[in-house]
MIZA-859812 format. One record per residue (C-alpha): x, y, z. Coordinates in steps of 0.25 Angstrom, whole numbers, plus 5000, padded with zeros to 4 digits. Layout:
REM residues N
XYZ
...
***
This chain:
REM residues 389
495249634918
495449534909
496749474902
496949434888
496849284887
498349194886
498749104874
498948974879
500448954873
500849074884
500848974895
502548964891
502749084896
503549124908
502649194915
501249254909
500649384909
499349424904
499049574901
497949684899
497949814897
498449924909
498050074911
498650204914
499650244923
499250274938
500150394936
499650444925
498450484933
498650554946
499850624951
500150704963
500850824970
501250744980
502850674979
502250544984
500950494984
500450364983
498850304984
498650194989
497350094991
497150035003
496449905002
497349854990
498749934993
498849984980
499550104977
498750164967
499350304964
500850324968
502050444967
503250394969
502450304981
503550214983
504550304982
505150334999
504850475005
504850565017
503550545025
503650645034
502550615045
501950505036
503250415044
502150415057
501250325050
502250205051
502550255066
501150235070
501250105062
502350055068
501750075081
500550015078
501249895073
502049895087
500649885094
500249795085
501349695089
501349735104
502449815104
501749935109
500549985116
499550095111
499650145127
501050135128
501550265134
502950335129
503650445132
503950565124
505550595123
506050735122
506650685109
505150655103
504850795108
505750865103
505950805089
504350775087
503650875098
503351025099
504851065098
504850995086
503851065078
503650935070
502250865072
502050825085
501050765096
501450865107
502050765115
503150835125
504350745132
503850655143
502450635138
501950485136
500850465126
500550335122
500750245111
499350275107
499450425108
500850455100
500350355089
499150495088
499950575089
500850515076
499750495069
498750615070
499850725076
500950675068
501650685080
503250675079
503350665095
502450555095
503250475084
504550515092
503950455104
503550315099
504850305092
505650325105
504750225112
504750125104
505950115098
506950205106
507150305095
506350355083
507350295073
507250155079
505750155078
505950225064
506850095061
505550025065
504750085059
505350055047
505649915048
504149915051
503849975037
504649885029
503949765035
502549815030
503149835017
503349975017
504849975012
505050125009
505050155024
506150215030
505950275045
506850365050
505950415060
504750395066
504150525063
504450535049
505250695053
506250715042
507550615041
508250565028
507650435023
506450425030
505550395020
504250285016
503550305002
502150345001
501550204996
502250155009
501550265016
500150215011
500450065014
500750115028
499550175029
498650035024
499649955034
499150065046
497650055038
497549905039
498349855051
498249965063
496750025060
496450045073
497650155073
497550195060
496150275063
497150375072
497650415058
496250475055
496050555070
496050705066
496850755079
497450705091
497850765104
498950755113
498750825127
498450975121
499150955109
498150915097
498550895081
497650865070
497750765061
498850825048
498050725038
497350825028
496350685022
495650655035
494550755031
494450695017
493350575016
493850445021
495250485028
495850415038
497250425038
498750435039
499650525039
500250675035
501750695033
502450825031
504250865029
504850965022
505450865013
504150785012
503050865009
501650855016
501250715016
500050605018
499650475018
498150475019
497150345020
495550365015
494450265014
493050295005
492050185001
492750085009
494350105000
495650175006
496450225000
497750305004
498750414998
500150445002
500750574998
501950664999
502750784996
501550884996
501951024998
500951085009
499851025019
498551075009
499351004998
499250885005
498050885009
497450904996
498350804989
498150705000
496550734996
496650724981
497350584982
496450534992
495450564983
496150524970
496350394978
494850344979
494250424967
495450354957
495850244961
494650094961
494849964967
494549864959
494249704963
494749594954
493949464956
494249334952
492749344944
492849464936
494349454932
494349384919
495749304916
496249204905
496249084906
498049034910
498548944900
499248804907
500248724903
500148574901
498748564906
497548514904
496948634901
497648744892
497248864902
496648894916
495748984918
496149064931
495449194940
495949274951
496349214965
495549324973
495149474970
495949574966
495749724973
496649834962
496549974966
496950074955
496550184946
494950174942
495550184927
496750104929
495949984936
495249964924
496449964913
497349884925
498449784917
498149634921
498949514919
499149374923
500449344927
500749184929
502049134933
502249024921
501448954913
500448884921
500748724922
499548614924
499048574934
498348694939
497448704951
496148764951
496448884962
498148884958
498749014956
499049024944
499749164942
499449304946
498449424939
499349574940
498649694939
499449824935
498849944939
499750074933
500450114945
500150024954
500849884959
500249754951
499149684958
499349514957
498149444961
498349274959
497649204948
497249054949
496748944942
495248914940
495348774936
496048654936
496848614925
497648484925
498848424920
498948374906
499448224904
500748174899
500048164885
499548294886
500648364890
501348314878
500448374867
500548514876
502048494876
502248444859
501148554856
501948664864
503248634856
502448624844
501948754845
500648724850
499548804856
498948924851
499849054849
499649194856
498749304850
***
């Protein structure tokens, strides 16, 4: 990517952008049954397709992923033990059991399974009991550890989150947006590992009562993950995570009408998402950029590089055609440090969030003297300096 080169009389201006060409639209290029989908890549977080991704909506069973996470984060800290046993109330067996005819783990009133065993049967039998059961624990009732729950989400960054329940069962306003969904799924990826691999188990048994795995990707190459959800006012969803060739990536969607329509959106994504979509690294050695004019030193202009790499995720085509600019926050006053930040390199990629990656000074440049400074100052109000192309 390279940037045009800058007059040396810009240095008056407020702040300084510098601009290449863009590409197409992300939208322009894919589209979906689906009411929501988002796909996201895992190693940088870049959304790199969304509908209406950030837009709240029901989530149906897809709410037990921040259950599970909200244990896990209470082991974590202590909080709770994996072989903590609790009992199952009538309540939890009625509204999320056998009689409910809701997904369930089979528990029956009475039972104590551990903290280990219901967190199984959330994330492979979906069960409904099992969320119950945990919440009551916990919390007292299911809407206190749903309050929880919530407060949790908002301090990972996931603002959309509102839990009215921990078992994501119909209630009015309980909703979280697909994009949230998928940076759920990298938080559960990248902090609880060691849990996370329950999410790919194709079955799970509780005393004679054994559920398969609902997730329809875990037969298709590199599948390890997360979860199904299904409402009548949702439509069949899924959040799914896949690894190939060392890359993950992960796709939310929603609103699908049936189980095989699912499944073979849920596919086609996945597969859209690693044949599509390229990372790209930026490196201070192969990203060429001009030269930063500065005021009153004794050289006219800095020459300056990245801080660090830069890792971009994208469309292959839209990679190639990103807009790039150099964004400094005034002109640039002598002295300047070899090393200083000097402003910031955004890259706009259609449809995604700008990526700013720091750009520094390769040299040092001093101060002019007094004498200096006042030629630079008579041949700026004379008009000095050469004009803009």
């Amino acid at each position: 990517m390279h940037l045009p080169q800058i007059a040396r009389n810009a240095v008056a201006a407020a702040v300084l952008v510098f601009a290449s060409s863009t590409g197409l639209a992300n939208a322009q290029m894919l589209d979906t049954p689906a009411t929501h989908a988002v796909i996201m890549d895992h190693e940088t977080g870049a959304i790199l397709f969304s509908k209406d991704g950030a837009e709240p909506m029901v989530p149906a069973s897809m709410t037990k992923m921040m259950t599970a996470y909200t244990v896990f984060e209470m082991v974590r800290r202590g909080e709770l033990s994996m072989s903590d046993k609790f009992t199952v109330s009538e309540n939890a067996w009625r509204k999320g059991g056998f009689p409910s005819g809701t997904s369930t783990m089979g528990l029956a009133p009475g039972d104590t399974p551990t903290v280990e065993e219901l967190l199984h049967g959330i994330i492979i039998m979906s069960g409904n009991d099992a969320c119950i059961t945990l919440a009551e624990n916990i919390s007292g009732s299911e809407e206190a550890f749903a309050r929880r729950m919530t407060s949790l989400a908002h301090e990972l960054g996931l603002n959309s989150a509102n839990f009215l329940n921990a078992t994501g069962l119909e209630a009015v306003g309980h909703v979280i947006s697909a994009e949230d969904l998928a940076k759920l799924a990298k938080l559960t990826i990248d902090n609880y590992p060691q849990y996370y691999a329950w999410y790919s188990l194709p079955s799970y048994t509780w005393r004679d009562f054994t559920q398969a795995n609902r997730n329809p990707l875990l037969e298709v190459s590199g599948a390890d993950g997360v979860k199904t959800g299904h409402l009548e006012v949702s439509g069949y969803g899924l959040t799914a995570s896949a690894v190939r060739d060392g890359i993950r990536r992960t796709i939310v969607i929603n609103g699908l009408p049936s189980m095989a329509a699912r499944a073979s959106e849920g596919e086609r994504l996945m597969r859209i998402a690693f044949s599509s979509f390229d990372l790209k690294t930026l490196t201070p050695a192969t990203v060429d950029l001009p030269d930063v004019p500065v005021w009153l030193g004794d050289a006219q202009t800095v020459p300056v590089k990245l801080a660090n790499d830069v890792r971009l995720a994208g469309y292959k085509a839209s990679l190639e055609k990103a807009k790039t600019e150099i964004v400094l926050p005034g002109p640039v006053e002598a002295p300047v440090k070899k090393g200083a930040e000097i402003g910031k390199l955004v890259i706009s990629i259609e449809g995604q969030d700008p990526v700013e990656a720091p750009i520094i000074a390769e040299a040092d440049v001093g101060k002019l003297g007094f004498f200096g400074r006042a030629i630079e100052g008579l041949s700026q109000l004379l008009g000095g300096g050469e004009s803009q192309s």
